[in-house]
C-alpha positions in Angstrom: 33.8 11.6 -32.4 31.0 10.0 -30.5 32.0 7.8 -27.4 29.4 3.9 -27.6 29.0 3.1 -24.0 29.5 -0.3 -22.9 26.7 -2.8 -22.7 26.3 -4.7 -20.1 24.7 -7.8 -20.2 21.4 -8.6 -19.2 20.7 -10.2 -15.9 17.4 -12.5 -15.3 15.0 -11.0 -13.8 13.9 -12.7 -10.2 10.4 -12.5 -9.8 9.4 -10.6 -6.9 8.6 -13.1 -3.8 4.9 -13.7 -3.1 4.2 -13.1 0.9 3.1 -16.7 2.3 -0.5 -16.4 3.0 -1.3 -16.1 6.7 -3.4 -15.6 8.7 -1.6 -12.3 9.5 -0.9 -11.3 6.1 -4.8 -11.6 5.3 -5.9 -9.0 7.5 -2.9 -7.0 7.2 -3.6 -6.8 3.4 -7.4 -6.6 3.4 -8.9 -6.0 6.8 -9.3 -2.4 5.8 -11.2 -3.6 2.8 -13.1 -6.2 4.1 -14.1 -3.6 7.0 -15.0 -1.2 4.6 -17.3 -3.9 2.5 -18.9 -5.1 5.7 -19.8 -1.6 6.8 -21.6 -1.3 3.8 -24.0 -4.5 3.6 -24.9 -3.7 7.4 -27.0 -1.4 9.0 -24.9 -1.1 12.4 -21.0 -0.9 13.3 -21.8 -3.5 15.6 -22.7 -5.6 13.1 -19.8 -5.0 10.9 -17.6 -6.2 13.7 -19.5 -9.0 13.9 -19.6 -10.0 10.1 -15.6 -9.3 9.9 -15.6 -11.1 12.3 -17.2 -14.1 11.2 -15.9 -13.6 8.2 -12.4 -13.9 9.1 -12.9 -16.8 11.5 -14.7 -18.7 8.5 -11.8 -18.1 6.2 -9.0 -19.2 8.7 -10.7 -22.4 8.4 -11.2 -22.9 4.4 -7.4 -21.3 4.3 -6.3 -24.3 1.5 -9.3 -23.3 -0.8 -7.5 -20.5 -1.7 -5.6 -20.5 -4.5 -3.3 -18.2 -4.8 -2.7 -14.5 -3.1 -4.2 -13.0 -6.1 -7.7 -14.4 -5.1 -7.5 -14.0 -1.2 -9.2 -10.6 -1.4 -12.6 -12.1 -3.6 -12.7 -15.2 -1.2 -12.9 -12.8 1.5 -15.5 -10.7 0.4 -17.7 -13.3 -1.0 -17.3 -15.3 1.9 -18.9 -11.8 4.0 -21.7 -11.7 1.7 -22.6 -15.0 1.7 -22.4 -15.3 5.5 -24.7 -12.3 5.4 -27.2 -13.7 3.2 -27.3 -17.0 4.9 -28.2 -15.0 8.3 -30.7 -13.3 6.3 -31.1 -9.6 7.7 -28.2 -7.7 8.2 -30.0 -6.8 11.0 -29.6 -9.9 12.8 -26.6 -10.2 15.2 -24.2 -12.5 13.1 -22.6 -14.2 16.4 -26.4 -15.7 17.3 -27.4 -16.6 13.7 -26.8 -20.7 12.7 
């Protein structure tokens, strides 16, 4: 004879929590990555610093044009590249360039 196990009934599902977006979360989450990214478009580690820098400071700022957590990591790295471009060399200290 072959014993049927119960069912049990099936509970919803809660979707997992997204983390608020902070400012701490954002370079918890991607600070390696946004290093990394800003290593490569300059020529100098003192220059990364400075562009991750920059980078971060101008994000903090433009926080509400993000529109979800899903897209924080593409704002961020655009946002690098463009701040590069707009300097125009990556060998130009970032911090003196306006």
């Amino acid at each position: 004879m072959i014993k049927t196990l119960p069912t049990i009934n099936a509970m919803p599902v809660r979707a997992e929590a997204k983390p608020k977006m902070t400012e701490a979360w954002l370079v918890d989450e991607f600070g390696e990555t946004v290093y990394k990214f800003c290593r490569s478009l300059t020529r100098t580690k003192y220059d990364a610093d400075d562009l991750f820098q920059d980078t971060y400071l101008n994000v903090f700022s433009k926080m509400h044009k993000i529109e979800n957590n899903e897209k924080a990591q593409g704002f961020l790295l655009s946002t690098a590249a463009y701040l590069l471009s707009s300097c125009g060399d990556a060998g130009t200290v970032l911090s003196s360039c306006e």
